[in-house]
DOTORNU-886058 format. One line per field, with one value per residue (C-alpha): residue in three letters; x, y, z. Coordinates in steps of 0.5 Angstrom, whole numbers, plus 500, padded with zeros to 3 digits. Layout:
BEGIN
rest: (ALA ...)
px: (X ...)
py: (Y ...)
pz: (Z ...)
END
This chain:
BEGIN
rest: (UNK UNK UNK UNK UNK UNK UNK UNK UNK UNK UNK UNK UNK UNK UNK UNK UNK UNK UNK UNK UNK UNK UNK UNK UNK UNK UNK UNK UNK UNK UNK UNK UNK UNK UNK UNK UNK UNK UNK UNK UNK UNK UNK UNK UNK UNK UNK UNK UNK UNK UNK UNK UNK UNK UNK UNK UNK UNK UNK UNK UNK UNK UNK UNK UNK UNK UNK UNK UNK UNK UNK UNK UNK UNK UNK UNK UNK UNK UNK UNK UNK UNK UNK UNK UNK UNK UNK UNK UNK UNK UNK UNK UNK UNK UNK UNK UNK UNK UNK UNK UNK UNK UNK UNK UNK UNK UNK UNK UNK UNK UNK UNK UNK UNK UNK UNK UNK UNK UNK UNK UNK UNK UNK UNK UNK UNK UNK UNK UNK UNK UNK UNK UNK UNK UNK UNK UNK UNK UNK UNK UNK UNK UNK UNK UNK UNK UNK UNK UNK UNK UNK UNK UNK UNK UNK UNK UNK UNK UNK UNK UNK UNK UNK UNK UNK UNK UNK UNK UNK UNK UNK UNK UNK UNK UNK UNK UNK UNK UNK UNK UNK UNK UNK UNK UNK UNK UNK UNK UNK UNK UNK UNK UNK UNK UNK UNK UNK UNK UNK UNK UNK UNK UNK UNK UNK UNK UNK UNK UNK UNK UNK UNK UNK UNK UNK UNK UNK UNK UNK UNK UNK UNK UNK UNK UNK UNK UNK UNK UNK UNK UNK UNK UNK UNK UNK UNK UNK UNK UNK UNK UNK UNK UNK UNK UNK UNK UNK UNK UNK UNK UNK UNK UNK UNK UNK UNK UNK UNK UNK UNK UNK UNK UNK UNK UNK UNK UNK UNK UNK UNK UNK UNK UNK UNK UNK UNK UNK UNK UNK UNK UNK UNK UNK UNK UNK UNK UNK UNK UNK UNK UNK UNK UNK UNK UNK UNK UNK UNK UNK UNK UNK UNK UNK UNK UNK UNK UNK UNK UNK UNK UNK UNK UNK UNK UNK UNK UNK UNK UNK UNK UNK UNK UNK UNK UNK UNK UNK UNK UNK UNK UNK UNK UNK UNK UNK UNK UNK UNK UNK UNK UNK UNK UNK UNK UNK UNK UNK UNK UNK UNK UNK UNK UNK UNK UNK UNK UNK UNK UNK UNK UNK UNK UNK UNK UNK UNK UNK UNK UNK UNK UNK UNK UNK UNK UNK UNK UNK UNK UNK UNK UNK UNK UNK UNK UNK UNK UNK UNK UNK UNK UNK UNK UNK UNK UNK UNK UNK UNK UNK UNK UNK UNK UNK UNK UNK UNK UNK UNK UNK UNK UNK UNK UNK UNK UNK UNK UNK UNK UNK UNK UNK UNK UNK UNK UNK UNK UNK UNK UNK UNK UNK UNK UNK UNK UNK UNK UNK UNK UNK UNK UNK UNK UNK UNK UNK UNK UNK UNK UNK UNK UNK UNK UNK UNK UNK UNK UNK UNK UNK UNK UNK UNK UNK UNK UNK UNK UNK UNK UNK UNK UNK UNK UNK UNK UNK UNK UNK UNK UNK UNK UNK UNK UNK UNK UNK UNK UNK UNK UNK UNK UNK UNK UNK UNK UNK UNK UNK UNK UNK UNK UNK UNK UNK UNK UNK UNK UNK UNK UNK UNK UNK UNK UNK UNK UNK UNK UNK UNK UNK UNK UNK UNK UNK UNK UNK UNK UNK UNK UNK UNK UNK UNK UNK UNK UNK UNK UNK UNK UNK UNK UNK UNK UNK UNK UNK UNK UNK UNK UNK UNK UNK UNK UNK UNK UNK UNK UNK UNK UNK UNK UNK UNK UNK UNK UNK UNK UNK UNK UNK UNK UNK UNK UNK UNK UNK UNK UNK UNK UNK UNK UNK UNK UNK UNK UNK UNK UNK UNK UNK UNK UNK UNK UNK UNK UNK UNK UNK UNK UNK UNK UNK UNK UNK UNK UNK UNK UNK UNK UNK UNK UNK UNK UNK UNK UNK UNK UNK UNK UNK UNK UNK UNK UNK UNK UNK UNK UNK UNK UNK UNK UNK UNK UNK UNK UNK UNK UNK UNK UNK UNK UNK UNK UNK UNK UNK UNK UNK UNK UNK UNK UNK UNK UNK UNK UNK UNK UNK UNK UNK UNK UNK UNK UNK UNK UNK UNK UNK UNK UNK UNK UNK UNK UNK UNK UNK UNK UNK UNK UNK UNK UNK UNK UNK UNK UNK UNK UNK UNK UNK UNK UNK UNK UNK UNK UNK UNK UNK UNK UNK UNK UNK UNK UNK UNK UNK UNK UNK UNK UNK UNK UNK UNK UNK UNK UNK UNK UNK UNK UNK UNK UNK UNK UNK UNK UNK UNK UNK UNK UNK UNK UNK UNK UNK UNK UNK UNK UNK UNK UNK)
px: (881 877 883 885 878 879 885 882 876 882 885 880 877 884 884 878 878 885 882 876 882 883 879 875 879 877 879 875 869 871 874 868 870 863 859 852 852 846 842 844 839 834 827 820 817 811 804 808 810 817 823 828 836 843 846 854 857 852 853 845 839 835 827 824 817 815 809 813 821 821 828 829 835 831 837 845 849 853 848 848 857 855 850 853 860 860 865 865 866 868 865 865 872 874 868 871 878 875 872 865 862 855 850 848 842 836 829 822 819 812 811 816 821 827 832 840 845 851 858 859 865 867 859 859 854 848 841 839 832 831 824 823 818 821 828 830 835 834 839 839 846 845 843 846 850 848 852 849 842 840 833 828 821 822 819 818 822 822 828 832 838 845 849 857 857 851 848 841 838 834 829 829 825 830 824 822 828 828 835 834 835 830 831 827 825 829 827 833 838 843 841 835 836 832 833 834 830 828 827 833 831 825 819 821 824 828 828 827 822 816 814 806 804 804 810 806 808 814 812 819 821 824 827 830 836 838 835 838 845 851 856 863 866 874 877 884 885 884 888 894 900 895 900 895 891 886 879 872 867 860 854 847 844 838 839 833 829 833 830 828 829 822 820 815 813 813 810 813 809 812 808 807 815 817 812 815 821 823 821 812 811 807 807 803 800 801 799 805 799 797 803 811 813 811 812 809 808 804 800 793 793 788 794 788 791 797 797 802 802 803 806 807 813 811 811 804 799 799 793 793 790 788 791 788 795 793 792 796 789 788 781 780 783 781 784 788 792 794 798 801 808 809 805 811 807 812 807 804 797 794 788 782 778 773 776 777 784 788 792 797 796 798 792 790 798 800 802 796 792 785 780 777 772 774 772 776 771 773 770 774 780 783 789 788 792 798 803 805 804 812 811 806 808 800 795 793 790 783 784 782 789 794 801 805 811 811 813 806 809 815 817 826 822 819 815 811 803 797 789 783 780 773 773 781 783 791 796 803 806 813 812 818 821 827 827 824 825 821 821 814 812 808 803 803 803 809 815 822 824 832 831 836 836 840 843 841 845 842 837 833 825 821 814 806 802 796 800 801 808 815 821 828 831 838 841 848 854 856 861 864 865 873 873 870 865 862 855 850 843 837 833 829 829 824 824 821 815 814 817 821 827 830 838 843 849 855 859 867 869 870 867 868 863 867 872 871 871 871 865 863 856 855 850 845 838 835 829 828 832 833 839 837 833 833 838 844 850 846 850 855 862 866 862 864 871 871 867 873 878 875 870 862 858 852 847 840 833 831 824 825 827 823 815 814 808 807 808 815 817 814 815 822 819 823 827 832 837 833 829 833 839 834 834 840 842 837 841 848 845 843 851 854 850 853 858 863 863 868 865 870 872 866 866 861 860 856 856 851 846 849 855 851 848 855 857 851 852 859 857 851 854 861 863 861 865 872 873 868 869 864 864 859 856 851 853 847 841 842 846 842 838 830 826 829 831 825 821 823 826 821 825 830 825 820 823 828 830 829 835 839 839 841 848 853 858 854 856 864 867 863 867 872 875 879 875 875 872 872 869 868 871 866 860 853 848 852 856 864 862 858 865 870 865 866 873 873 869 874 880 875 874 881 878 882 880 883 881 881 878 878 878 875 869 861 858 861 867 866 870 877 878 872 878 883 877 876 883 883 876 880 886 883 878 883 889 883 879 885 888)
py: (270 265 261 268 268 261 261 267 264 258 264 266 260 258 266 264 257 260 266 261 256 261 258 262 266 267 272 276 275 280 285 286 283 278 283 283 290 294 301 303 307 304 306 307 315 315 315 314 309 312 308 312 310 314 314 315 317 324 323 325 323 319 316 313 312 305 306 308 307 316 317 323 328 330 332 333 333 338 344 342 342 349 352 350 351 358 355 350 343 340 332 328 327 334 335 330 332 339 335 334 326 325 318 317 313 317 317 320 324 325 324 330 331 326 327 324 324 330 332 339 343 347 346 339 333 335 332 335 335 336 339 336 341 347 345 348 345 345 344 342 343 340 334 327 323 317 313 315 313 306 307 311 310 310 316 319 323 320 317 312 314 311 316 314 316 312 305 308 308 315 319 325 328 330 335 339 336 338 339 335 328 323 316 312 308 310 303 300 296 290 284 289 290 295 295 288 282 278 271 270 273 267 267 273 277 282 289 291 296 298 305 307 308 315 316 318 312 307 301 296 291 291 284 283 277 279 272 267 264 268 263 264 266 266 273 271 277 284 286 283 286 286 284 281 277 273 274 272 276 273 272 272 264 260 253 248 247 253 260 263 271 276 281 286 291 298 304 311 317 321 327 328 326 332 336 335 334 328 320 318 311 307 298 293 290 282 277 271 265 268 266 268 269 276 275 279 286 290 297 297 303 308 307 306 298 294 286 282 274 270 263 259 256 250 253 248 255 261 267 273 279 285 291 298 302 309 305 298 294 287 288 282 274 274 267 261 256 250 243 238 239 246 253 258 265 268 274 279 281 285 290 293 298 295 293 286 283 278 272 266 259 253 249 245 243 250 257 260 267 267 273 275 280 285 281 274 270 267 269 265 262 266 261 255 249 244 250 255 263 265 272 277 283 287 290 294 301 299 291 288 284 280 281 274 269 262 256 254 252 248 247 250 257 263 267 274 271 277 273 277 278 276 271 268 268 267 271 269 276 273 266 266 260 261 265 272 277 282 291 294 300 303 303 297 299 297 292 291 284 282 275 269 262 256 258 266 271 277 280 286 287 293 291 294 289 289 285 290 291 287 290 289 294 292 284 283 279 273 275 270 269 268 262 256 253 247 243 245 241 240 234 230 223 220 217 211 215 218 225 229 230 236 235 239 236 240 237 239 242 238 233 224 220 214 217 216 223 224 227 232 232 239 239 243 240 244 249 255 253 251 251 247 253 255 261 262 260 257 252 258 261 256 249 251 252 246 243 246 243 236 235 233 236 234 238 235 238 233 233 239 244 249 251 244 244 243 234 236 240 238 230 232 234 230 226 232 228 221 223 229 223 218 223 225 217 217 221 218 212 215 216 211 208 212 209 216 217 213 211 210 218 221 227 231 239 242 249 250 245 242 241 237 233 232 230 225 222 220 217 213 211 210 206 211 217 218 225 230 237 241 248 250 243 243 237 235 239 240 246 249 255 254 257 254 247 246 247 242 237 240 239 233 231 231 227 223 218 224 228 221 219 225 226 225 224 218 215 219 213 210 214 211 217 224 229 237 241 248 252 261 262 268 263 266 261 255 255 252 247 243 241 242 236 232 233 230 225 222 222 217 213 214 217 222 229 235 241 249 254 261 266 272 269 269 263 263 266 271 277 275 270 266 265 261 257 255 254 249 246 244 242 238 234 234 229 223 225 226 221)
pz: (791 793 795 799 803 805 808 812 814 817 820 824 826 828 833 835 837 841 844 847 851 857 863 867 871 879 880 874 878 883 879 874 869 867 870 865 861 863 863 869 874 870 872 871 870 875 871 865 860 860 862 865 865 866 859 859 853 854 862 862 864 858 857 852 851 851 846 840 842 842 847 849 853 860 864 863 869 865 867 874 875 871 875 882 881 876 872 866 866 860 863 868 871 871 874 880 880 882 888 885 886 883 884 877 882 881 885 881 887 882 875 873 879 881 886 887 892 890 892 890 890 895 898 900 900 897 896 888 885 879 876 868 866 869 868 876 879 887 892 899 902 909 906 910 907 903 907 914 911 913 910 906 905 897 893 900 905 911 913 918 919 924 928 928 935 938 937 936 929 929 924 920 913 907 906 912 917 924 928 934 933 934 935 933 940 947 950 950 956 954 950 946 938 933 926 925 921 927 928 923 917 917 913 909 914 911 915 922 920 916 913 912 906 908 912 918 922 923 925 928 931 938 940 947 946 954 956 950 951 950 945 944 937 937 934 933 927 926 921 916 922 928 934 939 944 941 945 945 942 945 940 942 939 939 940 939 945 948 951 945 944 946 941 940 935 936 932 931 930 926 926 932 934 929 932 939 937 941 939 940 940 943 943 940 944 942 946 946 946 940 938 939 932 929 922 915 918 914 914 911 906 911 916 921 922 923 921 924 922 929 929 935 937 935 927 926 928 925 927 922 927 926 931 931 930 934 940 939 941 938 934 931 929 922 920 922 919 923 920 923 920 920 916 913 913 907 904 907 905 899 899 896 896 898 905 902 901 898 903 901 902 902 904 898 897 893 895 891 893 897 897 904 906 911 917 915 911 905 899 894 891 886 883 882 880 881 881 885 886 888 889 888 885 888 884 878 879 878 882 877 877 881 878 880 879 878 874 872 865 867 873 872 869 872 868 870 869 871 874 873 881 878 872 875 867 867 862 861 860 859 856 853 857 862 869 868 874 875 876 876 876 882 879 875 868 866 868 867 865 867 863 861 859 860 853 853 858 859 855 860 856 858 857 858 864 858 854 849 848 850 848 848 850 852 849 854 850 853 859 858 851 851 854 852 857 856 855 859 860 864 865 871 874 877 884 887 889 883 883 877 880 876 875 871 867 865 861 859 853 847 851 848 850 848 855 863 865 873 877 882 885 887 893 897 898 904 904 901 896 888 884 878 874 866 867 864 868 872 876 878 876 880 877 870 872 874 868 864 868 866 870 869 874 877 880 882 887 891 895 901 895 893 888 887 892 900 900 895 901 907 907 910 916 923 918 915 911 909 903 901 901 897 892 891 890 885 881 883 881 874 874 875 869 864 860 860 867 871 877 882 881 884 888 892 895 898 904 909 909 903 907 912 905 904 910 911 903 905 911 909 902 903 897 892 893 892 895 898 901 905 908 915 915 920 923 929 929 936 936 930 931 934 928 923 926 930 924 921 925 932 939 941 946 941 936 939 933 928 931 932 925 922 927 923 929 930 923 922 923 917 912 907 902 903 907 907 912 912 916 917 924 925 923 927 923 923 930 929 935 929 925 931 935 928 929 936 933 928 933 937 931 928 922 919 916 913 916 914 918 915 921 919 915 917 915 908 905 902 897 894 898 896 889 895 897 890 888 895 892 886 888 893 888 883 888 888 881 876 877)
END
C-alpha cells in the first residue's frame, strides 16, 4: 500500500510538472482565458453594509451583510422573463433564444430600488426597475439604448446621449424624459469639439463634462481647434478586401510653441432646458490671463459655484477661482501656486460643510491634503510626511475622515489609509503589503478591495472604512496555474545621488545560476508612470513570455517616475533623457556584475516614451546592447504636443540645449546592434513624422534600421494584433540573444 501510494504521488508530480510546461499562450490573453474569476456587478447597497453581486448559477440578484456574513435572494431574473413575457422560462438562454437579453450590470437608484438595461421579447429595449421591499417590477419601454448612452450621472437619471444621425451630444432624463431632443450646446463651427478630455487628457482629465451633485446643471468643456495645424495621417486600409485609394485624413495637433487650441467651459441648465424645451446655457467667464489651461472642474455640493484650476501656458502658475454657476462671474482667486519647473494640478478639491475645503499640494515636495477656509486661507496641513496622498476617495458622512491611497509603508505598494481632519491620526486600513484598489461606497462606509501581490492573484476583501471587519469575500486561482512562470523579485539599487531605484528581476524556469542567460531590459521611464509595483504579474503577460523563453527580464523606475516626491519627479525638468538614462545604467551596470548574465547579450524594449528611452540608451551607450526594439518613439521633442512637452521640456526657444541633446537624430549614427522600429500609422500622440525622420536620418548616416508600420493602429497596437507584434518582439530579440 505504502509501495502503491508512492508510486501515486510520482505519477502526479510527473502529470503536474507536464501540465505546467506549456507556455503562456498570446493568443489566451484576448480570448478570456487568464481573465481573474470575480463576483460580477459587485456593488454596495446604498445606507447599507450589504454588497450586492450577480450570482450565476441561480441567475439572481444576491446580497450579503458585511457584519455576519448573512446572504440572502433579493431578485431572480427568472420572475422578470415570467411577468414580461406571460410564459415560463426555465433559464437564461431560453429566455435569450426567444429574443430576450438582460445586462446583469445593475445601478441602486436608493436603499431599496435598482435598475438595469433589458431586451424583452416582442417588446424591445427597456430600462427595468426593481423595488426589493415591494417585490414590483417596473418597466419603461421607450427606454434608449444603452449603446447610445455616453454617459449618466451615476445613481441619477440625467443622461448624455449621441444621435446616430448627428455629431452633436444631447440630453434627456431616463425618468421624466422629454420628446424633443436637446442638445447639450448649439454653439458649434468647423474645429469646435464637445464632449472630450481637453488638453489631451492632462492633469487628470478624463471627460468632457461634469454632472452637479443634483443633476441640475451640466458643466462641459467647449474646445475651439479651428486655429491649430492641420497634420496629415495617411488612411491606406479600410478593411480586408477594400479596393481603393489611399487618402489623407487631417488631425488637429499641437506642437510646442505652436498655436495651441482655445477652450471654454460651458453650463447646461437643465431644469430650464426640459422645461422649454430647447438647450439653456450660459458660458463661464474665464479670463485667459488668468491661465489658458482649465483643469479639475468641480461643483460645490450647493450647486451655487463652479471651480475650475487654471494654468498658464508656461505650466509654473496655477489659480484655483471661484465662478458663480447662475451667471458665470468670477467671484474670487483663492489660491496660487507657482514653481520654477512646473505645477501639476491633478485633484479636484473636497468640501465641508462648513464652507471649508480640502486642496492637494505638492509644495513641501509631497502631494499631501490641505484645509482652507471658504475664502482661500490656510487653516492647516492635514497629511504630512515623506510619502504621498495618490488618490482620495472623499470624506466620511460626519467629515471627521479623509479616505486615500498611498505608499506610505513601501514605496511599490499601495494601501487604503483614512486621517482624522482634527488630530491628522493615520490608519491603515488595508496593511497587508501588495497594491490594493479601492471601491467606496458612496457613503464611505464600506469598500471593496481588489488586492494582489507579487506571489498573490487576486484576492477581492470587502471591508468597513472603521476598521472593524475585512473579509475575503472571493480568492481567484491563479490564471496562469498551467503553465510554469518564472521567478519574480523586487529590489532597489542606489544611484549616485542617493535614490532607491526600485527594479524587477524575473527569472526563467528552472533557473541555473552557474548559466549565462540573455537579457531583455524592458523600458518606459517617463512621467505618470510606474511599472515596478508589488502586484501579481506585474511586469505584464508578454515579459514573462519571455522569461519562459529563457529570458532574464529587468524592469527599473528611474527618477521622472512616480509617488516618489516632487525632486524624484521634477529633476527631469528641460533635460528628458539625461537623468532617466543615468539611472537606468545604474541597473544596467548591476547586470553586467552578475556571474549568470551574458553580458554580450543584452536587449532593451520599450513603447512610447520608452521608445524614446530605447532610442536614446542605445545611441548613447552603443556598446552595451546587443539588440533593441521600439514602438511610437518620440524621436525630437519638437514635434510632440504642447502640454506635455512643453512641461517638461518648456519651449525650443527657451531651452535650446535641452531639446538638442535629447534629438536622437542627432545620435542615430551613434548606433552599433540591430534595431526594430514599429510605429501605429494612425498614431495621434506620438505623430509618424518621429521615426519616418529617424529613417531619413539613418540613409544619411548609413546606419541601418529595421522598420514596421502597423497601418490601422493609434498609438500602440492594440486587440489580437498585439499577439503578431509580440511574436516579432520575439523573434527579433531572439536572432542576436539566443545564439
Amino acid at each position: 500500500m505504502k509501495k502503491f501510494f508512492i508510486f501515486s504521488l510520482l505519477v502526479l508530480s510527473v502529470n503536474f510538472v507536464f501540465c505546467q510546461s506549456d507556455y503562456i499562450d498570446l493568443q489566451g490573453v484576448f480570448n478570456g482565458k487568464y481573465r481573474y474569476e470575480k463576483l460580477k456587478s459587485l456593488c454596495w447597497r446604498p445606507e447599507t453594509q450589504q454588497y450586492t453581486y450577480y450570482d450565476e448559477v441561480s441567475d439572481a440578484v444576491k446580497a450579503v451583510d458585511l457584519k455576519n456574513g448573512k446572504e440572502s435572494t433579493l431578485f431572480r431574473f427568472q420572475q422578470l422573463y415570467e411577468e414580461t413575457t406571460g410564459k415560463s422560462f426555465p433559464n437564461k438562454e431560453m429566455f435569450n433564444k426567444a429574443g430576450g437579453k438582460c445586462s446583469t450590470a445593475w445601478e441602486w437608484i436608493d436603499k431599496n430600488t435598482f435598475q438595469f438595461y433589458a431586451i424583452l421579447p416582442n417588446k424591445g429595449a427597456s430600462y427595468v426597475t426593481y423595488d426589493v421591499r415591494t417585490k414590483l417590477i417596473a418597466i419603461r419601454l421607450d427606454a434608449p439604448s444603452a449603446i447610445d448612452i455616453v454617459d449618466q450621472d451615476g445613481n441619477k437619471a440625467l443622461y448624455i446621449y449621441k444621435n446616430e444621425n448627428s455629431n452633436g451630444f444631447y440630453v434627456n432624463d431616463l425618468r421624466n424624459p422629454v420628446k424633443e431632443e436637446i442638445i447639450l450646446c448649439p454653439d458649434t463651427a468647423d474645429g469646435v469639439v464637445f464632449g472630450e478630455a481637453v488638453h489631451r487628457s492632462e492633469w487628470g482629465i478624463g471627460e468632457g463634462w461634469y454632472f452637479s451633485p443634483n443633476s441640475n446643471y451640466i458643466a462641459f468643456y467647449r474646445m475651439d481647434q479651428s486655429m491649430v495645424e492641420d497634420y496629415p495621417l495617411l488612411q491606406t486600409s479600410e478593411g480586408e478586401c477594400a479596393a481603393h485609394l489611399a487618402y489623407s485624413k487631417s488631425l488637429k495637433y499641437r506642437r510646442a510653441a505652436r498655436t495651441s487650441h482655445q477652450v471654454k467651459v460651458g453650463i447646461f441648465d437643465a431644469q430650464q432646458s426640459f422645461k422649454q424645451k430647447k438647450c439653456v446655457y450660459h458660458y463661464i467667464q474665464t479670463d485667459v490671463a488668468d491661465g489658458e489651461f482649465l483643469t479639475n472642474v468641480t461643483f460645490s455640493p450647493d450647486e451655487k459655484y463652479l471651480y475650475i484650476t487654471h494654468l498658464n501656458r508656461e505650466q509654473n502658475h496655477s489659480k484655483l477661482i471661484r465662478y458663480d454657476v447662475a451667471t458665470g462671474k468670477k467671484l474670487a482667486v483663492l489660491i496660487e501656486e507657482t514653481d520654477p519647473r512646473f505645477v501639476e494640478p491633478q485633484h479636484r478639491i473636497l468640501f465641508l460643510s462648513n464652507g471649508d475645503f480640502i486642496y492637494h499640494s505638492d509644495r513641501d515636495g509631497w502631494n499631501h491634503l490641505y484645509q482652507y477656509t471658504f475664502d482661500g486661507k490656510l487653516v492647516k496641513q492635514i497629511t504630512k510626511g515623506n510619502w504621498p496622498v495618490i488618490e482620495d476617495f472623499g470624506l466620511d458622512a460626519k467629515e471627521q475622515n479623509i479616505f486615500f491611497m498611498t505608499n506610505k509603508d513601501n514605496p511599490v505598494d499601495q494601501y487604503l489609509y483614512s486621517v482624522n481632519i482634527a488630530t491628522g491620526k493615520l490608519t491603515n486600513l488595508t496593511p497587508k503589503s501588495g497594491v490594493h484598489t479601492i471601491l467606496m461606497s458612496d457613503d464611505k462606509t464600506c469598500f471593496f478591495d481588489y488586492f494582489s501581490n507579487l506571489h498573490t492573484p487576486l484576492q477581492i476583501y470587502a471591508g468597513s472604512s472603521d476598521g472593524k471587519n475585512l473579509k475575503m469575500i472571493k480568492e481567484s486561482k491563479n490564471p496562469y496555474g498551467d503553465t510554469e512562470l518564472g521567478r519574480d523579485t523586487i529590489f532597489s539599487l542606489k544611484n549616485a545621488h542617493g535614490d532607491d531605484l526600485y527594479c524587477e528581476m524575473i527569472f526563467p524556469p528552472h533557473f541555473d545560476k552557474s548559466q549565462k542567460y540573455p537579457c531583455l531590459v524592458y523600458v518606459y521611464g517617463g512621467p505618470h508612470s510606474q511599472l515596478v509595483t508589488n502586484t501579481f504579474m506585474t511586469a505584464g503577460t508578454f515579459l514573462n513570455y519571455m522569461a519562459q523563453k529563457g529570458y532574464i527580464i529587468f524592469v527599473l523606475d528611474n527618477r521622472g517616475t512616480s509617488n516618489r516626491g516632487a525632486e524624484f519627479e521634477k529633476c527631469i525638468h528641460r533635460q528628458l533623457g539625461v537623468l532617466e538614462s543615468e539611472d537606468q545604467m545604474v541597473g544596467i551596470n548591476y547586470l553586467k556584475s552578475l556571474p549568470f548574465i551574458n553580458k554580450d547579450r543584452i536587449g532593451i524594449d520599450g513603447w512610447s516614451f520608452g521608445g524614446f528611452m530605447t532610442l536614446t540608451m542605445v545611441t548613447e551607450h552603443p556598446d552595451v546592447f546587443a539588440s533593441a526594439t521600439c514602438g511610437g518613439p518620440v524621436v525630437n521633442w519638437e514635434w510632440y504636443e504642447i502640454m506635455y512637452g512643453e512641461r517638461y521640456m518648456d519651449t525650443p526657444q527657451e531651452n535650446p540645449e535641452g531639446y538638442e541633446h535629447a534629438n536622437i537624430i542627432n545620435k542615430i549614427h551613434k548606433l552599433k546592434c540591430p534595431l526594430l522600429i514599429m510605429h501605429g500609422q494612425q498614431d495621434n500622440t506620438v505623430v509618424q513624422q518621429h521615426s519616418l525622420e529617424l529613417l531619413h536620418q539613418s540613409v544619411l548616416d548609413d546606419v541601418q534600421i529595421n522598420y514596421f508600420p502597423y497601418t490601422t493602429h493609434e498609438h500602440n497596437v492594440m486587440g489580437m494584433n498585439r499577439v503578431q507584434m509580440w511574436h516579432k518582439i520575439e523573434q527579433f530579440h531572439n536572432q542576436y540573444l539566443m545564439k
